[in-house]
ZADO-1210 file (C-alpha; in nm, 4 decimals, padded with zeros to 6 digits):
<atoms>
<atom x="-05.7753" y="-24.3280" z="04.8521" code="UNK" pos="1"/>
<atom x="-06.0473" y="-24.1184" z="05.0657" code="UNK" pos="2"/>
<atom x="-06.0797" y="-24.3752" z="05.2932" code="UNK" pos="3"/>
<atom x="-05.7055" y="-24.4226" z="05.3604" code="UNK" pos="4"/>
<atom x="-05.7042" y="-24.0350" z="05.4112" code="UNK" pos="5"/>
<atom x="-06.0506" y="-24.0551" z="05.5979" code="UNK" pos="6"/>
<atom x="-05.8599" y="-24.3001" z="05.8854" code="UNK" pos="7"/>
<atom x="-05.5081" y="-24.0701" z="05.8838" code="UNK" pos="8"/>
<atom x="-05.7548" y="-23.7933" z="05.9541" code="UNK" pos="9"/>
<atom x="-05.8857" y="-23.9719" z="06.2577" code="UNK" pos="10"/>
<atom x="-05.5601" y="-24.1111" z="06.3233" code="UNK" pos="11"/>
<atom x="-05.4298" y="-23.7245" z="06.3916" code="UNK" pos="12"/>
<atom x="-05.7374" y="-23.6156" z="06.5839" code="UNK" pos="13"/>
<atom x="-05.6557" y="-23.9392" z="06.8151" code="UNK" pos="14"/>
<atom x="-05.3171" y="-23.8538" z="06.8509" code="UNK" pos="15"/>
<atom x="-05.3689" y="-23.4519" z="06.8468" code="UNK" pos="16"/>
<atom x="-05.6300" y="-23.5675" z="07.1910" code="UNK" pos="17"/>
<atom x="-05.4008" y="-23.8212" z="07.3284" code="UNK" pos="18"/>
<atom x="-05.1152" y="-23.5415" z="07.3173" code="UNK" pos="19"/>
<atom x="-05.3693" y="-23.2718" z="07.4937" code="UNK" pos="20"/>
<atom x="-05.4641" y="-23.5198" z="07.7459" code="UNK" pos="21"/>
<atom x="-05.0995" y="-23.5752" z="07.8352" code="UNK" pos="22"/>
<atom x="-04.9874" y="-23.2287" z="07.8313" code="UNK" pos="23"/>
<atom x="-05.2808" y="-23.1659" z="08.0663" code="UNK" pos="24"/>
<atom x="-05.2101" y="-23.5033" z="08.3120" code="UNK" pos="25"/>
<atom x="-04.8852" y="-23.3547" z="08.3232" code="UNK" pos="26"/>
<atom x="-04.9876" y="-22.9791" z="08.4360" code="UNK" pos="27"/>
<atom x="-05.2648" y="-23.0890" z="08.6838" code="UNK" pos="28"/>
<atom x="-04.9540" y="-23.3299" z="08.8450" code="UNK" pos="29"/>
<atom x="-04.6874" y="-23.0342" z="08.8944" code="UNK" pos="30"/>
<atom x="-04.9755" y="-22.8364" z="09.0360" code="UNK" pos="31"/>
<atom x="-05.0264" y="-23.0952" z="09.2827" code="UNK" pos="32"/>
<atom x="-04.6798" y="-23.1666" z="09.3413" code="UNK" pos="33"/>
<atom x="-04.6518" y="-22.7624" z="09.4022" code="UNK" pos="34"/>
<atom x="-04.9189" y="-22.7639" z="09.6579" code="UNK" pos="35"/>
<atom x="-04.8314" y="-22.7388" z="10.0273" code="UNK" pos="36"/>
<atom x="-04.8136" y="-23.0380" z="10.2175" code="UNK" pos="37"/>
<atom x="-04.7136" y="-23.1434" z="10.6290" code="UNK" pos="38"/>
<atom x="-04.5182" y="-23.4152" z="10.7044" code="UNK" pos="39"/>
<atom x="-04.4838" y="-23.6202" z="10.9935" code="UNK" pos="40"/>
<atom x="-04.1932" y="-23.6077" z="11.1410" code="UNK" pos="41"/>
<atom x="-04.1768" y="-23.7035" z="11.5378" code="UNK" pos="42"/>
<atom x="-04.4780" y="-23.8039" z="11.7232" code="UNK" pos="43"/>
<atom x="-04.5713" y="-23.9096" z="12.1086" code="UNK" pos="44"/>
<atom x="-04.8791" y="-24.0404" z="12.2404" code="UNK" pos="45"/>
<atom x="-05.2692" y="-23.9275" z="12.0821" code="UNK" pos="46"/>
<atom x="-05.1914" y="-23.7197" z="11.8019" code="UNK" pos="47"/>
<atom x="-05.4746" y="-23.6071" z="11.5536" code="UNK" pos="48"/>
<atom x="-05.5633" y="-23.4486" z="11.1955" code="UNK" pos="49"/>
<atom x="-05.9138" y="-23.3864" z="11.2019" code="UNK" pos="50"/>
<atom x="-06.0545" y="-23.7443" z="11.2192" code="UNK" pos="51"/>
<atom x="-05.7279" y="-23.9258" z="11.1753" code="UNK" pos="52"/>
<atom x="-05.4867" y="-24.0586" z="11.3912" code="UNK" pos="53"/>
<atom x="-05.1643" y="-23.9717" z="11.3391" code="UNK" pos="54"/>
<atom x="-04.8187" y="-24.1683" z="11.2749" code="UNK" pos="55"/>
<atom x="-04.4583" y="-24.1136" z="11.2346" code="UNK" pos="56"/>
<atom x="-04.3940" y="-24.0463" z="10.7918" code="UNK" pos="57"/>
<atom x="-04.7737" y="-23.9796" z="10.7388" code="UNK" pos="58"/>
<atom x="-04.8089" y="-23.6648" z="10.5030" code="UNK" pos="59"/>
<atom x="-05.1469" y="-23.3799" z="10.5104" code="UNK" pos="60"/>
<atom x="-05.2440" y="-23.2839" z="10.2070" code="UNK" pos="61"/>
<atom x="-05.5297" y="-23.1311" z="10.3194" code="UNK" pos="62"/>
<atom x="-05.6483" y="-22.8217" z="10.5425" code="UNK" pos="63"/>
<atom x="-05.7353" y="-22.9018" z="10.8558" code="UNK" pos="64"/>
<atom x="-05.6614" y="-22.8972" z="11.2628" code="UNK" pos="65"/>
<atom x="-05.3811" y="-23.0777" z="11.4014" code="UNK" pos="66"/>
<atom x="-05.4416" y="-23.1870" z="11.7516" code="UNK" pos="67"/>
<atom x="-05.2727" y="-23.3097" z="12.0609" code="UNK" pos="68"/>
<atom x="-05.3630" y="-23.5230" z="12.3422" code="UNK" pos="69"/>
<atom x="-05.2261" y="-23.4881" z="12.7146" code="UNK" pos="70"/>
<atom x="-04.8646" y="-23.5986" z="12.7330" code="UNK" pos="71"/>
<atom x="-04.8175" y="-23.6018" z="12.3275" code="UNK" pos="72"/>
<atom x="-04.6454" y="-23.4184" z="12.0950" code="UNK" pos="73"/>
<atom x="-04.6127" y="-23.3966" z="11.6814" code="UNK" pos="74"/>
<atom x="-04.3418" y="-23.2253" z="11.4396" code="UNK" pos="75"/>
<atom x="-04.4331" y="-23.1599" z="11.1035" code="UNK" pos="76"/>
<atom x="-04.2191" y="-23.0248" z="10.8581" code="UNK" pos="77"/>
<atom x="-04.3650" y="-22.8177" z="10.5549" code="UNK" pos="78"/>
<atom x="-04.0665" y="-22.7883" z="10.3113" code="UNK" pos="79"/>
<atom x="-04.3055" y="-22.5740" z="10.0408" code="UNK" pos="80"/>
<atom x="-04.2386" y="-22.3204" z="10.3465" code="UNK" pos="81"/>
<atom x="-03.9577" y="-22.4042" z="10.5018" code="UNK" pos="82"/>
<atom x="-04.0913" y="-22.4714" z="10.8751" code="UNK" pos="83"/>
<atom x="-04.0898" y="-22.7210" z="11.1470" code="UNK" pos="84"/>
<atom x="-04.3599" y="-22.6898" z="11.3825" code="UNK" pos="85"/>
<atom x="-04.3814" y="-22.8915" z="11.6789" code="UNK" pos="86"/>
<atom x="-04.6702" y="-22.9172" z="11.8940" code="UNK" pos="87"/>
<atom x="-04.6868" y="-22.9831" z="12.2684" code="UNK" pos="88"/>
<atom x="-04.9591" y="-23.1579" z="12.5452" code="UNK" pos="89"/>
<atom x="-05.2970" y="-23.0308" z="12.4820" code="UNK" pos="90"/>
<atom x="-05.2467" y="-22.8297" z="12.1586" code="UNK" pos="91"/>
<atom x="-05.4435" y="-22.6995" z="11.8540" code="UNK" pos="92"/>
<atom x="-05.3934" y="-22.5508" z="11.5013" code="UNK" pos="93"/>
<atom x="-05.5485" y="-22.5168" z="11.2061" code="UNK" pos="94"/>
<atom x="-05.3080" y="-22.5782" z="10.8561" code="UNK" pos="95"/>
<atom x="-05.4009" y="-22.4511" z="10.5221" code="UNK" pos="96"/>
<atom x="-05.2922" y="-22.6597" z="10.2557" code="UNK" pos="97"/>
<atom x="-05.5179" y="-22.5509" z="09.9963" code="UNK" pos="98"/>
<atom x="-05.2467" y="-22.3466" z="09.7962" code="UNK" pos="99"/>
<atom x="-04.8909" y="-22.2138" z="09.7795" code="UNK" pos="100"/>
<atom x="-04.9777" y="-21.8519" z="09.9215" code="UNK" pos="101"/>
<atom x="-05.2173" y="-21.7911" z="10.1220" code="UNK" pos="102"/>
<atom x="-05.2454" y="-21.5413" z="10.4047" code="UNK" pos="103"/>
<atom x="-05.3326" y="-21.7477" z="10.7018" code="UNK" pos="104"/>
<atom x="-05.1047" y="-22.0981" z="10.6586" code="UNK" pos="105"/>
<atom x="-05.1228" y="-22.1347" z="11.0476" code="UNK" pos="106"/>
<atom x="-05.4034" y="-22.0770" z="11.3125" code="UNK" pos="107"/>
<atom x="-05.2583" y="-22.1614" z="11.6390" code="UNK" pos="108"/>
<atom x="-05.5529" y="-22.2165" z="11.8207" code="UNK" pos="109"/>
<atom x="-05.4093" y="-22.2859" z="12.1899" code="UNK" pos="110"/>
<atom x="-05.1485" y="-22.4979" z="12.3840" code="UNK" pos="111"/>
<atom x="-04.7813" y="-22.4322" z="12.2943" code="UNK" pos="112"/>
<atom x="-04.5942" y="-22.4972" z="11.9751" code="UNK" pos="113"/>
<atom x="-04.2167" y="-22.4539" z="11.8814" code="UNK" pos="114"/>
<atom x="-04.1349" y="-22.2885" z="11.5719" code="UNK" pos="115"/>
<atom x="-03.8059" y="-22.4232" z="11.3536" code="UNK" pos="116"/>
<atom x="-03.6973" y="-22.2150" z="11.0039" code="UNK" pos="117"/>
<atom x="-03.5471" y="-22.4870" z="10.7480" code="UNK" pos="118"/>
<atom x="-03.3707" y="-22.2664" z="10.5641" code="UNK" pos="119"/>
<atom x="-03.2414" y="-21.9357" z="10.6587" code="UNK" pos="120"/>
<atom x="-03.2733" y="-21.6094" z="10.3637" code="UNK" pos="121"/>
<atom x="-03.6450" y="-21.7445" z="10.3224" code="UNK" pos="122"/>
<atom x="-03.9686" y="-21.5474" z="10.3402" code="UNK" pos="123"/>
<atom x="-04.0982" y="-21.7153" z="10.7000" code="UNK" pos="124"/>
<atom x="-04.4726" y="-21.6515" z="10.6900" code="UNK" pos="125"/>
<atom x="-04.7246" y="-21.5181" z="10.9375" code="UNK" pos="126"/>
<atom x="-04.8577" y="-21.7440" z="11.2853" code="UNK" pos="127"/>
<atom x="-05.1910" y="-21.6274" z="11.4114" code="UNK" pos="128"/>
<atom x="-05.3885" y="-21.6398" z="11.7070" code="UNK" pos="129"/>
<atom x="-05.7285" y="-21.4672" z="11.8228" code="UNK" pos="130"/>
<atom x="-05.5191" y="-21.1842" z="11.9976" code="UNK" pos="131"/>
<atom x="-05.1679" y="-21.1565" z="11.7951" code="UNK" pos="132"/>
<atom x="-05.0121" y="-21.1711" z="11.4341" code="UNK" pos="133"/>
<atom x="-04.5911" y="-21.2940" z="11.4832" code="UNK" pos="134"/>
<atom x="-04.4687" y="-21.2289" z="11.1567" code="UNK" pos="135"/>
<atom x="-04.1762" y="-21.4518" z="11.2141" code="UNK" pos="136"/>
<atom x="-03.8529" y="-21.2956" z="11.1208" code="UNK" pos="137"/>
<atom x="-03.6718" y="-21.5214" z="11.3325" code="UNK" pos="138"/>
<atom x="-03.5562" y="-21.8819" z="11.2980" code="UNK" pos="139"/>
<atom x="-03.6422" y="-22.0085" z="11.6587" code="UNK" pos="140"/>
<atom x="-03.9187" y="-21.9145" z="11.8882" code="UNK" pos="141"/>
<atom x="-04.1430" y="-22.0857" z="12.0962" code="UNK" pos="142"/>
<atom x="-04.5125" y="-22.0036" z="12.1267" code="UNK" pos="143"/>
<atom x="-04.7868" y="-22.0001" z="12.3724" code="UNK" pos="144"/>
<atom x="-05.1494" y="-21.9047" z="12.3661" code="UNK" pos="145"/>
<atom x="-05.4121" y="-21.9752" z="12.6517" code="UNK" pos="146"/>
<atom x="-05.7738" y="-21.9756" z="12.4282" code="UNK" pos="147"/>
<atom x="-05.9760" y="-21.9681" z="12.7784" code="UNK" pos="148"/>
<atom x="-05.8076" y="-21.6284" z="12.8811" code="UNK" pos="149"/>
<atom x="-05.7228" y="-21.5313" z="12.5573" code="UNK" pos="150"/>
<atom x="-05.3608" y="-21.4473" z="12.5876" code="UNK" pos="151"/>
<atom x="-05.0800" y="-21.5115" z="12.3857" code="UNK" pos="152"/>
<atom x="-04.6846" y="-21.5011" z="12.4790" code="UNK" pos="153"/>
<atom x="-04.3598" y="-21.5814" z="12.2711" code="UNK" pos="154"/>
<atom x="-04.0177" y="-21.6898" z="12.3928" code="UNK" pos="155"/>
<atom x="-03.7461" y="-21.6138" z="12.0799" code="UNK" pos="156"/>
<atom x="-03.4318" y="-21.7781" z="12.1212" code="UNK" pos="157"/>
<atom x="-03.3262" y="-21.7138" z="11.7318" code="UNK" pos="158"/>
<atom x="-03.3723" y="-21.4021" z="11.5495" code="UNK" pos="159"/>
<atom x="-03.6487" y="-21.1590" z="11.6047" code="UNK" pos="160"/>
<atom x="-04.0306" y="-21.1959" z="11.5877" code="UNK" pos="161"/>
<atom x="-04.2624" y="-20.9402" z="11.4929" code="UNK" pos="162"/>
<atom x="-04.5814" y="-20.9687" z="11.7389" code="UNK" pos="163"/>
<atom x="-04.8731" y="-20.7660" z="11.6125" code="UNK" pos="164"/>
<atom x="-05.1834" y="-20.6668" z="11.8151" code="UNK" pos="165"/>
<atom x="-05.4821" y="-20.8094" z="11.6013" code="UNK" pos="166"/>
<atom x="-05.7045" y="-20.5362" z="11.7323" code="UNK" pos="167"/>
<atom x="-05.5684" y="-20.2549" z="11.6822" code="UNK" pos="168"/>
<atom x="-05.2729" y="-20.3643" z="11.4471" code="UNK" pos="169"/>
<atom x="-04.9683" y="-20.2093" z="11.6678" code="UNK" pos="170"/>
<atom x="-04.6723" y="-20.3875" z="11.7090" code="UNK" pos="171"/>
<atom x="-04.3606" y="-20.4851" z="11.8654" code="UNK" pos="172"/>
<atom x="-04.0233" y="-20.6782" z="11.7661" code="UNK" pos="173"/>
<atom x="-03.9211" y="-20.9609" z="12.0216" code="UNK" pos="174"/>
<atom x="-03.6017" y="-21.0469" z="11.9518" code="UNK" pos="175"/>
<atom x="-03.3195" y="-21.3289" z="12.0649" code="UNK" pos="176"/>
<atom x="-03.3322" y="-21.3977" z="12.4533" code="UNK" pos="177"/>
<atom x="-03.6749" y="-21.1340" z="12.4915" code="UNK" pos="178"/>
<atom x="-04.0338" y="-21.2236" z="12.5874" code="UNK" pos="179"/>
<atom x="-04.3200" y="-21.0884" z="12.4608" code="UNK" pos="180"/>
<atom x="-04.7150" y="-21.1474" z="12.5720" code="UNK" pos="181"/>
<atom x="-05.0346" y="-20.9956" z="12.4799" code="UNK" pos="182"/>
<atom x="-05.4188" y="-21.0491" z="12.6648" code="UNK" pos="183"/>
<atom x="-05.5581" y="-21.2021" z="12.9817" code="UNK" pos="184"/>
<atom x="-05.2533" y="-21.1683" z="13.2755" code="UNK" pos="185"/>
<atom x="-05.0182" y="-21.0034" z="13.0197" code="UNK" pos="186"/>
<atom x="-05.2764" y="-20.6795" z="12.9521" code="UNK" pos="187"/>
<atom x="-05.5139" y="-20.5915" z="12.6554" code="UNK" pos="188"/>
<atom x="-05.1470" y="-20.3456" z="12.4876" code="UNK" pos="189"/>
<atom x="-04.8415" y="-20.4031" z="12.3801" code="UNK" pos="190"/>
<atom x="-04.5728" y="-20.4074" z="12.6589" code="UNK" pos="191"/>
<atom x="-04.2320" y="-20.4373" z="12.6035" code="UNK" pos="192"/>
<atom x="-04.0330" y="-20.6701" z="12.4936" code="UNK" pos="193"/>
<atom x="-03.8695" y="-20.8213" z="12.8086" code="UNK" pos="194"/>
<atom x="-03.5328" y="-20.9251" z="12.8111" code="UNK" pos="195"/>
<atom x="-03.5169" y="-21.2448" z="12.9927" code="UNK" pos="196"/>
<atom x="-03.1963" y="-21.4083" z="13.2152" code="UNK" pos="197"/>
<atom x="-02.9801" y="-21.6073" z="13.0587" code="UNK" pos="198"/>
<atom x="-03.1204" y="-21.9607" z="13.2792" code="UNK" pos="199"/>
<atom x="-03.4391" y="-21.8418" z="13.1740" code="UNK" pos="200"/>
<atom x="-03.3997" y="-21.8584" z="12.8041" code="UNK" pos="201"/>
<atom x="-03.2137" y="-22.1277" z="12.8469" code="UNK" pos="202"/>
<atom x="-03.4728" y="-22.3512" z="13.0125" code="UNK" pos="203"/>
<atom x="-03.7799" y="-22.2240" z="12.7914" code="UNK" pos="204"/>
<atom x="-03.4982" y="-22.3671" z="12.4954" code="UNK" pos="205"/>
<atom x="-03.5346" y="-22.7014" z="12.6232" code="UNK" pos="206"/>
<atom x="-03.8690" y="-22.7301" z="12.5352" code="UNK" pos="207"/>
<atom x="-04.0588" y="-22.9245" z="12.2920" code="UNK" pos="208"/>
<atom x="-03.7117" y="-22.8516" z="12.1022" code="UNK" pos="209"/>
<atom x="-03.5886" y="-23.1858" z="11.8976" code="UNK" pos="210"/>
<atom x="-03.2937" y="-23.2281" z="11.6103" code="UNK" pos="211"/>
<atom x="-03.3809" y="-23.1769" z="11.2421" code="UNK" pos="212"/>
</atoms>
């Protein structure tokens, strides 16, 4: 008799760890699944993540820089956040996938990107550069930013982008059809917005712009 309840003792300590273990598996895989992650979505020419190269459907789960070579392109698409980001020629920025929210999920680091909102309603996030914060309230804008002269300028074509002096934390809304620029040719203040012709806007739209 103490022996048969000796072994159902150890039989519900197995089954008592077995049930932890599971329970725990299956919290440490919704974390991952809720983590952040960049997907591939469009790509031209050299294209890199830190030291990989990069093709069309491959996924970053991982902070890092994504890169482009001359005459190349990438789109990623982060649904956790609701963006499409597509790089042009030439082009730099650093991703942080390392959780949900953080403060700094982009760092565009130089060459021009074009930014896409999935899904309108949602909190949009915050693109930085060494001279200018756009807390993007829009759903469309493209962005440059020249590292050698340190400047940085922003073409909306959808909604309105807040663009936020990282010195001296003023600010300015650019909205639909308006430039905005900040550093090297464009002056070390705020000025403006500009509202832009209609040809102009629409030939800045053409660029690096692509279907969902």
């Amino acid at each position: 008799m103490e022996m048969t309840l000796n072994k159902l003792t150890k039989y519900k300590v197995t089954f008592m760890r077995q049930i932890i273990l599971f329970l725990s598996l299956s919290i440490l895989s919704l974390t991952i699944r809720a983590l952040p992650v960049a997907t591939v979505t469009h790509v031209k020419g050299k294209v890199m993540f830190e030291d990989k190269a990069l093709i069309k459907g491959d996924v970053m789960a991982r902070s890092g820089v994504l890169s482009t070579g001359p005459r190349s392109f990438v789109r990623v698409t982060i649904k956790e956040w609701e963006n499409a980001i597509t790089l042009g020629p030439n082009s730099k920025m650093q991703l942080d996938l390392r959780k949900k929210t953080t403060k700094k999920k982009y760092q565009f680091l130089s060459g021009s990107c074009r930014w896409k909102t999935l899904k309108k309603g949602k909190k949009k996030g915050v693109i930085y550069t060494r001279r200018v914060a756009m807390g993007v309230r829009g759903t469309d804008y493209l962005l440059k930013h020249d590292d050698m002269l340190n400047e940085s300028e922003v073409v909306v074509f959808e909604g309105a982008v807040s663009m936020k002096n990282v010195a001296n934390e003023k600010e300015m809304i650019v909205r639909e059809g308006q430039w905005g620029g900040l550093g090297g040719r464009f002056g070390e203040s705020l000025k403006g917005p500009i509202d832009l012709p209609k040809k102009f806007v629409e030939k800045f739209d053409r660029t690096l712009k692509f279907k969902r």
